[in-house]
C-alpha positions as CSV (number, residue, x, y, z in Angstrom):
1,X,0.0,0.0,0.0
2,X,1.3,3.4,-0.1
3,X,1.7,3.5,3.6
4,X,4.9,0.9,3.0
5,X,6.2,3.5,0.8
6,X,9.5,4.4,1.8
7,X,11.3,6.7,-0.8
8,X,10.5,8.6,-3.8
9,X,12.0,9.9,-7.2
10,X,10.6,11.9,-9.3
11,X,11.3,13.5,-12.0
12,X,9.6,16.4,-13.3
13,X,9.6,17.7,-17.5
14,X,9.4,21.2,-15.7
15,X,10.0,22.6,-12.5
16,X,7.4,24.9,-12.8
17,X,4.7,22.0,-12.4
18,X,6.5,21.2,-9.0
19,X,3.4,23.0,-7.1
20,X,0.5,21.4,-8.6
21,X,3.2,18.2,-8.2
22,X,3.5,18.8,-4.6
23,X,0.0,19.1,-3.9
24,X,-1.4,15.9,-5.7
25,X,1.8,14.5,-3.6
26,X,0.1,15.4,-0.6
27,X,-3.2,14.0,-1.1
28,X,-1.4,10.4,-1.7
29,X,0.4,11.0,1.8
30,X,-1.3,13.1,4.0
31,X,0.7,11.8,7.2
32,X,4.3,11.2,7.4
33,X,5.4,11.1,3.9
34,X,8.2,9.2,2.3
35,X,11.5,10.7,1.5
36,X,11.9,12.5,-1.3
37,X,14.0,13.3,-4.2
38,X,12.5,15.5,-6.9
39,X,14.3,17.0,-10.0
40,X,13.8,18.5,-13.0
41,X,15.3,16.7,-16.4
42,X,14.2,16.0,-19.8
43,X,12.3,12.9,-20.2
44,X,12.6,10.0,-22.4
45,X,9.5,9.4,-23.5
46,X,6.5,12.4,-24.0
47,X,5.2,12.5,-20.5
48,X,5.3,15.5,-17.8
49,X,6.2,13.4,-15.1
50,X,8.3,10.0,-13.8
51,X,7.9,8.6,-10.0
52,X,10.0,5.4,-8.9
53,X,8.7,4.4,-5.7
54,X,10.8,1.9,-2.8
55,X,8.2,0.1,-0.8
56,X,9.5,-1.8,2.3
57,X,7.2,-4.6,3.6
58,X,8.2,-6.7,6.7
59,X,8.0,-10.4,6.2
């Protein structure tokens, strides 16, 4: 789930979009979020946006 998300990437197309980012960001983790690294870079394919997530689940 995404409360056994640990750490983020993201990359963003433009920084500029890094508010309306944030605040979708915020809905998904309203309470102790993940660490995160967020940078802008061009992106391979057409898309505004890239997130790699690390989940950690106890076995």
């Amino acid at each position: 789930t995404m409360d056994d998300v640990v750490k983020t990437t993201v990359w963003l197309e433009d920084a500029r979009d890094f508010g309306a980012f944030n605040a979708v960001y915020a809905r998904h983790f309203p309470k102790n979020p993940p660490a995160r690294t967020t940078v802008e870079s061009r992106l391979m394919i057409d898309i505004k946006i890239e997130v790699e997530a690390v989940a950690y689940l106890p076995l």
